[in-house]
C-alpha positions as CSV (number, residue, x, y, z in Angstrom):
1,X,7.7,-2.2,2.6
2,X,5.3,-2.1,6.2
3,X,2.3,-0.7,6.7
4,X,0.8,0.6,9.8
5,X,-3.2,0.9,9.9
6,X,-4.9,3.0,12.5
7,X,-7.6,1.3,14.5
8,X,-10.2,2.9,12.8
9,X,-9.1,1.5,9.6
10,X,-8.9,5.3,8.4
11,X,-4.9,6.2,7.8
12,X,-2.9,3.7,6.5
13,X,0.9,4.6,7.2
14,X,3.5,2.9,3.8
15,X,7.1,2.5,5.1
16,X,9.1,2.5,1.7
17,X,12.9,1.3,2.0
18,X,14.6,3.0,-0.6
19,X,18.8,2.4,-1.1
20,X,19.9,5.4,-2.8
21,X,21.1,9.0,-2.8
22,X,18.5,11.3,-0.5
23,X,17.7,12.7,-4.0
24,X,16.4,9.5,-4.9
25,X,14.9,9.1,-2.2
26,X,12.9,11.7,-2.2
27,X,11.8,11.1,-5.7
28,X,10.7,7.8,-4.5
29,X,8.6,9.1,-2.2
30,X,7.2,12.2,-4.2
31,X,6.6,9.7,-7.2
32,X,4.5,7.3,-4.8
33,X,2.5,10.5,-3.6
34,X,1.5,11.8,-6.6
35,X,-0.1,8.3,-7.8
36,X,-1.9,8.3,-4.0
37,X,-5.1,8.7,-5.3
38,X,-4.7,5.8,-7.9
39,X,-3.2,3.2,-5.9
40,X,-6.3,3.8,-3.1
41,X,-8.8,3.4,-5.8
42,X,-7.3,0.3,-6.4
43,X,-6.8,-0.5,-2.9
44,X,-10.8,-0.2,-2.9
45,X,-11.5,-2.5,-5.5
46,X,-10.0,-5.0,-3.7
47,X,-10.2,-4.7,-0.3
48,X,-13.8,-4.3,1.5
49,X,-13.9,-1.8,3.7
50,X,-16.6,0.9,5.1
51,X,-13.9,3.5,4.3
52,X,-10.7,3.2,2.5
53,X,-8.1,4.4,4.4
54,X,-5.5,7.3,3.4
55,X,-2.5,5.8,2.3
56,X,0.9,8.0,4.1
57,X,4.5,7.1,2.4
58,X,7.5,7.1,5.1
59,X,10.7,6.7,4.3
60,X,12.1,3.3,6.2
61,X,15.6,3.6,6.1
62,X,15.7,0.0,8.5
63,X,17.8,-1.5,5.8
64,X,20.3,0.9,5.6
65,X,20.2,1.0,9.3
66,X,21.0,-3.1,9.5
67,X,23.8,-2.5,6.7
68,X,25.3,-0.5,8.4
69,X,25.5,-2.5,11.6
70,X,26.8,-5.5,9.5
71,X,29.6,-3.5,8.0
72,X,30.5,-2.5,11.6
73,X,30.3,-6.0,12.9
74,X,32.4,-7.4,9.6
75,X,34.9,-4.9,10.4
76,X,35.0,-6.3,14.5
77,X,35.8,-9.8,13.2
78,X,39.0,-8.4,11.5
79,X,42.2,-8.9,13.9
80,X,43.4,-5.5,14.6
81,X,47.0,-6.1,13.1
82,X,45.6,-7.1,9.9
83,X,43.5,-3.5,9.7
């Protein structure tokens, strides 16, 4: 998980990596948003701020991403013959 905080301390963007199916996925995300609300409040009760910013869930799919390129880069080290 990232975050990205505006300069104004007023949106707070939540990059969530999730490994699944996109149903999942999207579950994740809808799950998170739904309990928005919640997890601010308690974001306020421990964090000082003059406002507390909006919290935004983004799928980060980075780690799939990096998989990926380390299956590709497995696959490179076999000798061609042996494929």
């Amino acid at each position: 998980m990232r975050f990205d905080i505006t300069a104004d301390l007023r949106q707070c963007h939540v990059f969530v990596s999730v490994i699944g199916k996109p149903d999942q996925k999207s579950r994740v995300l809808a799950e998170l948003e739904e309990h928005r609300r919640t997890l601010q409040r308690e974001l306020a009760k421990r964090v000082v701020l003059k406002y507390t910013p909006h919290l935004n869930f983004k799928l980060d799919d980075s780690i799939e991403r990096g998989s990926r390129v380390l299956e590709i880069m497995q696959d490179l080290e076999i000798p061609r013959d042996e494929r």
